[in-house]
C-alpha positions in Angstrom: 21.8 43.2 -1.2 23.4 46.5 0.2 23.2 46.9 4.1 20.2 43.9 3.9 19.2 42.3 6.9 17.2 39.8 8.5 14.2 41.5 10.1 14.5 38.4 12.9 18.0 39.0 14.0 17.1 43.1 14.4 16.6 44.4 18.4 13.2 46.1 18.9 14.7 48.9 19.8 16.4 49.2 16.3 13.2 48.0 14.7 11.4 50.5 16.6 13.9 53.5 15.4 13.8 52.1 11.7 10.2 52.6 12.4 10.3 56.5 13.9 12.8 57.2 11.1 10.3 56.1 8.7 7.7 58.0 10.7 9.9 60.9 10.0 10.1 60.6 6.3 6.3 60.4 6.2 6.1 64.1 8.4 8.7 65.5 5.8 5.9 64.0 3.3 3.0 66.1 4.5 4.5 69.2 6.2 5.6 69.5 1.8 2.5 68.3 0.8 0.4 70.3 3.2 1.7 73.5 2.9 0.8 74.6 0.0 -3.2 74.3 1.6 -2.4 77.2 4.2 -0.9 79.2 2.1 -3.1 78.6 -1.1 -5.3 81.9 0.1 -2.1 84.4 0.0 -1.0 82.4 -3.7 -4.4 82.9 -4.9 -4.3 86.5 -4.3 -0.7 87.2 -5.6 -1.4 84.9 -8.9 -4.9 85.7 -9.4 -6.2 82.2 -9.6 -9.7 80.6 -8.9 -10.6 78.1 -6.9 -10.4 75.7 -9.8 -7.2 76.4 -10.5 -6.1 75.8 -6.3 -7.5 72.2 -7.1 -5.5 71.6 -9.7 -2.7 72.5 -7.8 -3.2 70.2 -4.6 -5.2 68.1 -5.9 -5.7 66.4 -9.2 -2.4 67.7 -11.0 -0.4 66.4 -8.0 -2.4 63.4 -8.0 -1.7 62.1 -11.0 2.2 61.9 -11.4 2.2 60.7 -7.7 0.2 57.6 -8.5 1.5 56.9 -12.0 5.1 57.3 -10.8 4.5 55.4 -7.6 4.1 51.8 -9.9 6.8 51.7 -11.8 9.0 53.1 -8.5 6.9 50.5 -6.3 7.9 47.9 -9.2 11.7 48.4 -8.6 11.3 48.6 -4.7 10.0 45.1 -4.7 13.4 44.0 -6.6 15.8 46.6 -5.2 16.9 48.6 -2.1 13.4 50.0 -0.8 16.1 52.5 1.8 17.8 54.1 -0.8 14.6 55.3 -3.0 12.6 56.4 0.4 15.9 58.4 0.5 16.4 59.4 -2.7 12.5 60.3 -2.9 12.6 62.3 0.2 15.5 64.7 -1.2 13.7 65.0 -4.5 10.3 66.5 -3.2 12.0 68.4 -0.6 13.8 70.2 -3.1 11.1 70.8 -5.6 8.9 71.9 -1.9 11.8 74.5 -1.7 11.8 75.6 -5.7 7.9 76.4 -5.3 8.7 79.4 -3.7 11.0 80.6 -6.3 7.8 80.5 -9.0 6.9 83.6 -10.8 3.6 82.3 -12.5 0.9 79.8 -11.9 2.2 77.0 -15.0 6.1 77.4 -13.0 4.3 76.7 -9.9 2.2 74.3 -11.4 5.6 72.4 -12.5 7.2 72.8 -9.3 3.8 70.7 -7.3 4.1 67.8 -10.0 7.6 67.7 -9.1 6.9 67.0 -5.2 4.6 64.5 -6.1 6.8 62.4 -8.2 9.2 62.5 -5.3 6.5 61.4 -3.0 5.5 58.6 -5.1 8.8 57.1 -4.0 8.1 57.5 -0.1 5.2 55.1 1.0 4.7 52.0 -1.0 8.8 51.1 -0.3 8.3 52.1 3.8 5.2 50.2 3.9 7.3 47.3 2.7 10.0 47.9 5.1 7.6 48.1 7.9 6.1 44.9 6.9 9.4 42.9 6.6 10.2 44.3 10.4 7.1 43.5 12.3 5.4 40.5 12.4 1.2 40.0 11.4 0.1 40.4 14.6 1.8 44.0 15.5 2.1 45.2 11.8 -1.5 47.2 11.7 0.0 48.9 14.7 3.5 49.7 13.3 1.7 50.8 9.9 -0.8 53.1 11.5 2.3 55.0 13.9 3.6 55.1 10.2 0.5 57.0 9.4 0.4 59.4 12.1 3.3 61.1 10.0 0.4 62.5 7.9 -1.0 64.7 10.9 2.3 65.3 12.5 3.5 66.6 9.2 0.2 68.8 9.1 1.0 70.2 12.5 4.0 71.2 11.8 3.0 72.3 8.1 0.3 74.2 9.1 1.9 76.1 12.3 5.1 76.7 10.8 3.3 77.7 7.1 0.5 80.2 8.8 3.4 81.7 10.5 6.1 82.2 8.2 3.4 83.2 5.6 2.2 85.9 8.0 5.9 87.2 8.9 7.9 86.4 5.7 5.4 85.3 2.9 4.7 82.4 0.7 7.8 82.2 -0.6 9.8 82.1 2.2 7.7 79.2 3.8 8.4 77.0 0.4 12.2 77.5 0.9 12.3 77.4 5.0 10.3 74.1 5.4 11.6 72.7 2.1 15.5 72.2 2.8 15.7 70.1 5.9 14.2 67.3 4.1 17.5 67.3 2.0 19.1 66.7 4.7 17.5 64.4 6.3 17.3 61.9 3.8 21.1 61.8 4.1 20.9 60.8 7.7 18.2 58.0 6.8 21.0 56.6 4.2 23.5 55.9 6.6 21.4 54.6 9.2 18.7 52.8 8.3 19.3 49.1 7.1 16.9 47.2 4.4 15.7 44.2 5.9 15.1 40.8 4.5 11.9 40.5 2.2 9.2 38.3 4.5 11.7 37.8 7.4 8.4 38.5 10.0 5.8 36.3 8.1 5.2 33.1 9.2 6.0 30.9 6.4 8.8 33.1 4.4 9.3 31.4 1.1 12.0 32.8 -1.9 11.4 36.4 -3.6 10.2 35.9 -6.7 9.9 38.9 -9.1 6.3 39.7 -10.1 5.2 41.8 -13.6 3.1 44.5 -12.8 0.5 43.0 -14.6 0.3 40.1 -12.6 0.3 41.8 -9.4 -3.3 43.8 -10.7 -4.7 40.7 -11.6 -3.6 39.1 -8.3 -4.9 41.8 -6.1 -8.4 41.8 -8.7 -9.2 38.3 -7.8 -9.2 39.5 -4.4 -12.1 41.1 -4.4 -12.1 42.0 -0.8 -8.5 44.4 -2.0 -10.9 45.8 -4.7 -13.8 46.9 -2.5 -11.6 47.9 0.0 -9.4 50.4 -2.5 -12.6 52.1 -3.8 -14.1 52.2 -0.8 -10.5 54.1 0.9 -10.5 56.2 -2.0 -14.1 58.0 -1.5 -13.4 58.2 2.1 -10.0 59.9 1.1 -12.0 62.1 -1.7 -13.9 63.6 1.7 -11.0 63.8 3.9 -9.0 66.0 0.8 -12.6 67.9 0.1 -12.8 68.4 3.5 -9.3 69.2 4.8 -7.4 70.9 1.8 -10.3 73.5 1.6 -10.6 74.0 5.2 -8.6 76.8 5.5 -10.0 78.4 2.8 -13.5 77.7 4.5 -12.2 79.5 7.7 -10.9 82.8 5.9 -14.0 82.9 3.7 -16.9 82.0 6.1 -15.3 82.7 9.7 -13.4 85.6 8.7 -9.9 84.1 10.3 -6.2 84.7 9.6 -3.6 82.9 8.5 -1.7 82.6 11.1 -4.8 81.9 13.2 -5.9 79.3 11.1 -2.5 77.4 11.3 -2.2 77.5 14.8 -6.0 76.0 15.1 -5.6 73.5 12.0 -2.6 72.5 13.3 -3.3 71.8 16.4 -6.3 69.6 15.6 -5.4 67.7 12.9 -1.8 67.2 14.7 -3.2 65.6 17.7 -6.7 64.3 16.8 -5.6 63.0 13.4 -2.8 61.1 14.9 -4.4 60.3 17.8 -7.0 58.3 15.8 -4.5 56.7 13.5 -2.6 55.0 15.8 -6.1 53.6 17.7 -7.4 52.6 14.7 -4.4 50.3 14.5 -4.0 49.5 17.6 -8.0 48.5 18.1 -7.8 46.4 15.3 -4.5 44.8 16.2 -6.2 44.1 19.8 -9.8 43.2 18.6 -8.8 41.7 14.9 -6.7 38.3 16.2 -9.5 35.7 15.5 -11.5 37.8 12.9 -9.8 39.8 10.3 -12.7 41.5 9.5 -12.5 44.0 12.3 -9.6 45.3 10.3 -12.5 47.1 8.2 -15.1 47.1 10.4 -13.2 49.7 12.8 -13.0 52.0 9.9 -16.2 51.7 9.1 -17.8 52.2 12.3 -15.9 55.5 12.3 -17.0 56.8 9.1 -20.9 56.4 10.2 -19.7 58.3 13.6 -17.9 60.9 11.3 -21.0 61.9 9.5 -23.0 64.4 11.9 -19.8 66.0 12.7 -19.2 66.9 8.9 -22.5 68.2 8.9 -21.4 70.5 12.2 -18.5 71.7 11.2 -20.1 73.0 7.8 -22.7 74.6 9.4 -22.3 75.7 12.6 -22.3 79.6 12.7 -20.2 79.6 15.7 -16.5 79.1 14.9 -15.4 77.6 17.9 -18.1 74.7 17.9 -16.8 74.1 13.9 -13.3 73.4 15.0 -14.5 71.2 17.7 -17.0 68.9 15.1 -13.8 69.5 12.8 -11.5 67.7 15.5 -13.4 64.6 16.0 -13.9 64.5 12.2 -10.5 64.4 12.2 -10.1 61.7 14.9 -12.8 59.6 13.4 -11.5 59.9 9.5 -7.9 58.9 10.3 -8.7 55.2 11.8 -8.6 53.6 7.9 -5.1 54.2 6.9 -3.2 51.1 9.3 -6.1 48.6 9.2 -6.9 49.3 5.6 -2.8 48.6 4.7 -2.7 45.9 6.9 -5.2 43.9 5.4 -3.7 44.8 2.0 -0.4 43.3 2.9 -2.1 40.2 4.5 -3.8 39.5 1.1 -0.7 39.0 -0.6 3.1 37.5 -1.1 5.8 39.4 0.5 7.4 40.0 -2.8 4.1 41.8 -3.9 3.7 44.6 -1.0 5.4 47.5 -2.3 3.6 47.3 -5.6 0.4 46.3 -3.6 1.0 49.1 -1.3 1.1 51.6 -4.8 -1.9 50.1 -6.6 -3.6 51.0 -3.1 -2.3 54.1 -3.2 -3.0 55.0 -6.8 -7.2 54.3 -6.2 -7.4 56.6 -3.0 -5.1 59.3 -4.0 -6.7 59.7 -7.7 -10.0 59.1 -6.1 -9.6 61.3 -3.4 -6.5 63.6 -3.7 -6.9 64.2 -7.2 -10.8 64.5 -7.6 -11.8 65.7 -3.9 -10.2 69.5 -4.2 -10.5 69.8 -7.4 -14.5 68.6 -7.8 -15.0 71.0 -4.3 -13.1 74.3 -6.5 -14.8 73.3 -9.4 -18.5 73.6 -7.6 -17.4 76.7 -5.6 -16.6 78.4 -8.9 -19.9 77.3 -10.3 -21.8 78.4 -7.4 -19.8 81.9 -6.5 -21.8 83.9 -8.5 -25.0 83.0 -6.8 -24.4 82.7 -3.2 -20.5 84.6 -2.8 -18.2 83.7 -0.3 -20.9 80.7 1.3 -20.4 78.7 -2.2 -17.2 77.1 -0.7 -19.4 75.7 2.6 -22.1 74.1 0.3 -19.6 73.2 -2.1 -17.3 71.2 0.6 -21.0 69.7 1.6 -20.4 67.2 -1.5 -18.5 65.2 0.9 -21.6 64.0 2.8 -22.8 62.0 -0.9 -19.4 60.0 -1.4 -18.7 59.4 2.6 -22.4 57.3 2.2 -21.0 55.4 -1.0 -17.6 54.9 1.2 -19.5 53.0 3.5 -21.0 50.6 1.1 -18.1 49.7 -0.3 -15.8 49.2 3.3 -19.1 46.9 4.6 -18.9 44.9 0.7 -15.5 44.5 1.4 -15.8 43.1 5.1 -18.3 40.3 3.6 -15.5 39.6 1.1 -12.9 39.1 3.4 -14.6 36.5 5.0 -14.3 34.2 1.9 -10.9 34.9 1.7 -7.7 32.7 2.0 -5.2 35.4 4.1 -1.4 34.6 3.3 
């Protein structure tokens, strides 16, 4: 294969930049992704949408071509060069980031997001598998959860840059600014990052053997522990998108703040909290998970419970400043699934299997929660505007509290499920 090689023969310090360049992709990812959430107040007001319709946009519409695309992409990373399509991906939603300010209407607009998200459904499942074929068991919840932090560092940068540039240049601007770099930086990832060899790290590497995506589902079904684990990830996700992608919305609305206020605030906190509490979530499970796997979801779990009173203190605090603190440990506290949860993914099955497992994962949380946690949180605002105004969107974001409880059921189910289970 072109530029392949073997993940044992590599220098940490090249497996370590593979891993930041990666990292990098994954900010590009979000800071695209993201954006359109700060500025979905000013696109409201020029289009003349309801909050419905925001949902739709960065939420379930998005959703659904990024998991749906992200198999049969995932399928082909698992045969081919998993480099060149996190490349290819990257300069694909970074363009269609940038054509999303040229839109004149809501359905060209519309277009533009489900173009982003068929890029992105080319960015994660491959890197995942990269990561996975560079680092060995023991440090790979770690490696995947620095991965990870490039959702909050791509939210930092999204959110300071977006609230600004919306502030001093518009909407549109912001699309096109923060939208072409991407281009070309998936030119520099091309030349300089090398595939490496498919289960080079794992103890007892045997031959790549091509897998139908059919018998990849019904692999990862009879692990039930994989199955709990996916639903469970994808109600916690469906509060972390109810939560976060309306949060700006929440602060205009009920606190009265600007956007370039709210930027600077969001960004701030989910930048370093959310980051922050990705990489200890790895790093805590790497540490404490050696002898008993099922730390790996216990961690998480923990967190969640923690999570819950802060939820309920950012939604209802009147002061603003106590809100954004509650909001910054929610942040902190919801962010310590992502490495663990993938880790324990990619334990469960062959090498040759990650990238597609990586997608399936990824198709249950983000149409769980991407697609159906803005969307059901717009949907319940609209219903409830007429009744109670601009404090429709705080009750309606309180839906979160209902799935984060069913969350938890399902991450401890899948804990006692993992303990019956063979790990590759």
């Amino acid at each position: 294969m072109e530029n392949q090689t073997p993940s044992k023969e590599v220098s940490n310090l090249y497996r370590n930049y593979v891993l930041v360049m990666l990292t990098l992709v994954y900010v590009f990812n979000f800071i695209d992704r993201q954006l359109l959430v700060i500025l979905q107040e000013s696109i409201k007001a020029e289009l003349n949408l309801s909050d419905t319709q925001l949902g739709l946009l960065s939420g379930f519409t998005f959703a659904l071509f990024y998991v749906t695309m992200g198999i049969p992409i995932a399928r082909f990373a698992d045969k081919g060069n998993r480099r060149n399509i996190v490349a290819i991906s990257l300069g694909l939603w970074s363009l269609m980031t940038a054509l999303s300010g040229l839109a004149r209407n809501y359905v060209q607009l519309l277009l533009a997001r489900i173009g982003v998200g068929v890029g992105e459904a080319g960015g994660s499942p491959p890197a995942h598998a990269m990561i996975s074929d560079y680092f060995p068991p023991g440090k790979r919840a770690t490696a995947l959860a620095v991965y990870s932090t490039g959702i909050y560092w791509g939210m930092l940068i999204g959110y300071l840059m977006g609230g600004y540039l919306n502030a001093v240049l518009g909407w549109r601007t912001a699309f096109l600014v923060l939208g072409i770099p991407g281009i070309l930086f998936g030119l520099l990832v091309s030349a300089t990052v090398k595939e490496p060899q498919r289960g080079a790290t794992d103890k007892a590497s045997t031959p790549a053997e091509a897998h139908s995506l059919l018998q990849v589902i019904r692999f990862l079904y009879s692990r039930k522990a994989f199955v709990y684990l996916a639903l469970g990830a994808g109600l916690h996700v469906f509060c972390i998108y109810g939560l976060f992608n309306w949060e700006p919305s929440f602060l205009a609305r009920i606190h009265g703040m600007k956007t370039a206020e709210i930027g600077v605030a969001l960004g701030l906190i989910f930048g370093c909290t959310g980051a922050l509490g990705t990489f200890a979530g790895g790093l805590l499970t790497d540490h404490f998970g050696k002898e008993d796997k099922q730390v790996y979801i216990r961690i998480p779990t923990y967190a969640i419970i923690a999570s819950i009173p802060f939820v309920m203190g950012m939604l209802f605090l009147q002061s603003t400043f106590y809100s954004l603190i509650c909001l910054g440990f929610c942040s902190f506290l919801y962010s310590m699934y992502l490495g663990p949860s993938l880790a324990i993914s990619h334990y469960l099955v062959p090498a040759s299997m990650r990238a597609l497992t990586s997608a399936v994962f990824f198709l249950v949380i983000n149409l769980l929660g991407l697609g159906f946690g803005p969307l059901v949180v717009g949907m319940i605002s609209d219903w409830l505007t007429p009744t109670l105004g601009t404090e429709a969107l705080r009750w309606a974001m309180s839906c979160i509290l209902v799935a984060s409880a069913s969350s938890i059921g399902l991450f401890f189910a899948a804990t006692r499920k993992l303990a019956t289970t063979q790990l590759e």
